[in-house]
LOFIKOL-164101 format. One line per field, with one value per atom (N, C-alpha, C): chain; atom name; y, z, x. Coordinates in steps of 0.02 Angstrom, whole numbers, plus 50000, padded with zeros to 5 digits. Layout:
N
chaine	c(A ...) $
atome	c(CA ...) $
v	c(Y ...) $
w	c(Z ...) $
u	c(X ...) $
! end
This chain:
116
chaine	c(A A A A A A A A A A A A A A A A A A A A A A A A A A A A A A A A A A A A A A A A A A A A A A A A A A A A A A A A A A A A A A A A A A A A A A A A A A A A A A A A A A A A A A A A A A A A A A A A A A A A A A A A A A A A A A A A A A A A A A A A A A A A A A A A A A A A A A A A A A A A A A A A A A A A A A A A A A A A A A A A A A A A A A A A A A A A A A A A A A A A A A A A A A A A A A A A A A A A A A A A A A A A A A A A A A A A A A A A A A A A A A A A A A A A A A A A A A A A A A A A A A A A A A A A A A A A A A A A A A A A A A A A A A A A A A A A A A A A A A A A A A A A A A A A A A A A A A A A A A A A A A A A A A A A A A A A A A A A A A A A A A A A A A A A A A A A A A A A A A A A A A A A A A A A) $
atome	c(N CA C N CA C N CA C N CA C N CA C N CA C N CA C N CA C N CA C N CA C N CA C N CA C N CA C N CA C N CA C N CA C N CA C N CA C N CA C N CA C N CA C N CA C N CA C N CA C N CA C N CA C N CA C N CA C N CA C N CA C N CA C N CA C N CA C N CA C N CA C N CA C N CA C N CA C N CA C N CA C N CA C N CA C N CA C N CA C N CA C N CA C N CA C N CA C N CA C N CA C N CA C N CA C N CA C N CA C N CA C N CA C N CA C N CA C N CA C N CA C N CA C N CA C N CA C N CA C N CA C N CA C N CA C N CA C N CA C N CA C N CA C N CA C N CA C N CA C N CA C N CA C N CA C N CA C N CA C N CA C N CA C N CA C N CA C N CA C N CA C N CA C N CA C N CA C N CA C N CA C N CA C N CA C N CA C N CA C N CA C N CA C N CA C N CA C N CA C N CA C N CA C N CA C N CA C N CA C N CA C N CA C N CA C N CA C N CA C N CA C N CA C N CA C N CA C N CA C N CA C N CA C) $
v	c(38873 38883 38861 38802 38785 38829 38856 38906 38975 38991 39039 39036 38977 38965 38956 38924 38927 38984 39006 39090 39114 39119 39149 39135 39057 39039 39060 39063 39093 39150 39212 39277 39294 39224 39229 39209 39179 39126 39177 39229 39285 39339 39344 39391 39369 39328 39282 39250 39298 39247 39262 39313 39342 39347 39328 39326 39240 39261 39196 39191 39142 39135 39170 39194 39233 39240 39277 39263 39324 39367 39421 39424 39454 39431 39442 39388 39363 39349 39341 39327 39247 39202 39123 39100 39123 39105 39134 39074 39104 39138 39173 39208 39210 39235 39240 39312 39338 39416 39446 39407 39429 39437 39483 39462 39435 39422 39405 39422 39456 39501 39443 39407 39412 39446 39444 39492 39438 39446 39406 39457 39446 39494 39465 39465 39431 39395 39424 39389 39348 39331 39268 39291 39251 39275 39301 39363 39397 39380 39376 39377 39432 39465 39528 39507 39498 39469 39540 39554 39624 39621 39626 39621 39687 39674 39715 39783 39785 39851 39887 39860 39925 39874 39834 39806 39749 39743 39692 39660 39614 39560 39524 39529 39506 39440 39400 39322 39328 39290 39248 39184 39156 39072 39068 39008 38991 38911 38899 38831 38798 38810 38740 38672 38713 38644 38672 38739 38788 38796 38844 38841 38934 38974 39046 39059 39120 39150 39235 39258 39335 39376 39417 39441 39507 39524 39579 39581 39630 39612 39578 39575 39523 39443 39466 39397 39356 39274 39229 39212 39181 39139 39060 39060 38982 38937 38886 38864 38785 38788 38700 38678 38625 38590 38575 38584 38582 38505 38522 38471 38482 38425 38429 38467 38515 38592 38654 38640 38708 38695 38763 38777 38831 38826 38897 38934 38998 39024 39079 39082 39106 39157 39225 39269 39344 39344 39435 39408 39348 39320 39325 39336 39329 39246 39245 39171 39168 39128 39136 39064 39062 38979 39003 38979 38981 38890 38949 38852 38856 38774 38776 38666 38661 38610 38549 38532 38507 38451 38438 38400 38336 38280 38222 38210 38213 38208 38149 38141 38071 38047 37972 37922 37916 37923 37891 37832 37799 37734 37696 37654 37620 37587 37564 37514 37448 37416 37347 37368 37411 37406 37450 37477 37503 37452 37394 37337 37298 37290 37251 37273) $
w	c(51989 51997 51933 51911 51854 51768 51784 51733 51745 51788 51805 51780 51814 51771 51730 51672 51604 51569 51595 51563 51573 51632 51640 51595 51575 51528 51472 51459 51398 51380 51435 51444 51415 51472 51440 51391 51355 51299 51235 51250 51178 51203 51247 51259 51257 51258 51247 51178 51109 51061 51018 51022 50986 51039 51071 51127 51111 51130 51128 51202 51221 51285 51256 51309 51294 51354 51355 51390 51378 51402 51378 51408 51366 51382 51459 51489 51561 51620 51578 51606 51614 51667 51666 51626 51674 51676 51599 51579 51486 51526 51514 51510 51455 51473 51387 51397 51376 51372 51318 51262 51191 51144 51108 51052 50975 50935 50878 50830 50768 50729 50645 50612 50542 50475 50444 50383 50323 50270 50215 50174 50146 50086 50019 49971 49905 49927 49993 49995 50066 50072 50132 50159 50229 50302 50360 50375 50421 50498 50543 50612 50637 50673 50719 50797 50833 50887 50954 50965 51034 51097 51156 51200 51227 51306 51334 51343 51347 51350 51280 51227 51159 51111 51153 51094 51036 51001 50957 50907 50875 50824 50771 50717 50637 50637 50624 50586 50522 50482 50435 50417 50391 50395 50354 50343 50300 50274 50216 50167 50171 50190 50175 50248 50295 50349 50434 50407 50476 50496 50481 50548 50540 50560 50545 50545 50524 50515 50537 50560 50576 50517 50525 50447 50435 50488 50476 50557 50544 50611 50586 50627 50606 50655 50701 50756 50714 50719 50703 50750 50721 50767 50792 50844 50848 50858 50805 50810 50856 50893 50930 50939 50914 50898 50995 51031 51102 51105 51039 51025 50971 50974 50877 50837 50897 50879 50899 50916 50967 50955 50936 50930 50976 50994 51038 50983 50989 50932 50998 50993 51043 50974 51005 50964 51017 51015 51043 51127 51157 51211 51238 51202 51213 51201 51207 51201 51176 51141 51125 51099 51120 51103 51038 50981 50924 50913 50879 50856 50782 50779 50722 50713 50641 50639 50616 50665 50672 50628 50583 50533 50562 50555 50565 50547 50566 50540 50516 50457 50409 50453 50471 50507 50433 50467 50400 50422 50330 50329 50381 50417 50467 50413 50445 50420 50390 50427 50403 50335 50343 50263 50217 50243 50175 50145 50176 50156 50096 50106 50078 49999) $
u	c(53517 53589 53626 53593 53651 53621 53569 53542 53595 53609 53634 53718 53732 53806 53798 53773 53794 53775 53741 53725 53786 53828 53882 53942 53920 53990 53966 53919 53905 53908 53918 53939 54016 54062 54133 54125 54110 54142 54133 54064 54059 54109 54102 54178 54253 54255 54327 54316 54267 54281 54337 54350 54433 54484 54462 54517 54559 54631 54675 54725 54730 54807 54875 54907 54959 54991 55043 55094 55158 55151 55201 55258 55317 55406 55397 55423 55441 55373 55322 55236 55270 55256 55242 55194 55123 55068 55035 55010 54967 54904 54863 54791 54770 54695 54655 54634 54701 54700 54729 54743 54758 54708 54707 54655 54704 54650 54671 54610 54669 54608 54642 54589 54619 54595 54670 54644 54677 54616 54655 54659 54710 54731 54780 54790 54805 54878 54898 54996 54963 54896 54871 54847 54831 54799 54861 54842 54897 54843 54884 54837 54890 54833 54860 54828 54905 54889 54907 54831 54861 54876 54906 54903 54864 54858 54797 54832 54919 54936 54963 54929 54924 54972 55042 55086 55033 55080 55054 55096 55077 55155 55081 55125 55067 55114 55072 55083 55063 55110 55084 55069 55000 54979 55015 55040 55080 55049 55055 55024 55069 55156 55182 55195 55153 55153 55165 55212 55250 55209 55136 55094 55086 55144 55145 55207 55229 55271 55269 55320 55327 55312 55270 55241 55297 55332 55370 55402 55473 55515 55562 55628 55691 55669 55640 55633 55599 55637 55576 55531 55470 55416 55430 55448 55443 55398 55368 55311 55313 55265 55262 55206 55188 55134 55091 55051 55044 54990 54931 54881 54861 54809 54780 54751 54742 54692 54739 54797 54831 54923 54923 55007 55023 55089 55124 55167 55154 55207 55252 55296 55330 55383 55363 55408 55422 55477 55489 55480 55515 55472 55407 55369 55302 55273 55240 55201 55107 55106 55038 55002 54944 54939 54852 54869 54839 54799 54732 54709 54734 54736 54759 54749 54749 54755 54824 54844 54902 54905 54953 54952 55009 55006 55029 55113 55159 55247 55242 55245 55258 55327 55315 55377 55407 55479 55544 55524 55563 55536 55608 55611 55622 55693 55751 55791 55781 55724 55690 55658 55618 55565 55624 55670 55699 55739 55769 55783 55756 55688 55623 55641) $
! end
C-alpha cells in the first residue's frame, strides 16, 4: 500500500512539475492548475504563466529585490512575500503563488543606536 502511494505522488509531482497555484479573477480557492514556462533572453528571464482556459500574463524577474514585474500590459504586479521560498504576484485579479527566494528587509536603525 505505501509502495503504491508514493508511486502515485510521484506520478503528480512529474506532472505538476511546471505546474504553479493560481487563482483566476474572482476564483477563492488557489489550485495547481497554472503552468509556468521560462525564457531567458538578453532583456532577462520572462515567465509565461497559463491558465487551463488558453489566457496567460509574462513576468519579468527582476535583480533589484521586487521579485517580478508585468513584462507588458498597463496593470501592475503586486508582489507579497507568503514564505522563504514563495511569493503571490496578484495581477489582472488573478493570483499566483511563485517560488522564489525571499530576501530579508534590512531593520532601520532604531532611535537608541542612531544616538550612539
Amino acid at each position: 500500500m505505501a509502495e503504491v502511494k508514493a508511486r502515485s505522488h510521484g506520478e503528480a509531482m512529474a506532472k505538476a512539475e511546471s505546474r504553479i497555484e493560481c487563482a483566476g479573477p474572482g476564483e477563492q480557492a488557489m489550485a495547481l492548475t497554472c503552468t509556468i514556462t521560462r525564457t531567458q533572453t538578453q532583456d532577462g528571464l520572462f515567465l509565461t504563466l497559463r491558465h487551463a482556459d488558453g489566457g496567460f500574463r509574462r513576468l519579468l524577474v527582476t535583480t533589484d529585490g521586487r521579485g517580478v514585474v508585468a513584462a507588458d500590459g498597463a496593470e501592475r504586479a503586486v508582489v507579497t512575500p507568503v514564505a522563504s521560498d514563495l511569493i503571490e504576484v496578484r495581477l489582472g485579479g488573478a493570483r499566483y503563488h511563485l517560488p522564489a527566494t525571499v530576501r530579508a528587509t534590512p531593520k532601520a536603525p532604531s532611535a537608541r543606536s542612531a544616538r550612539s
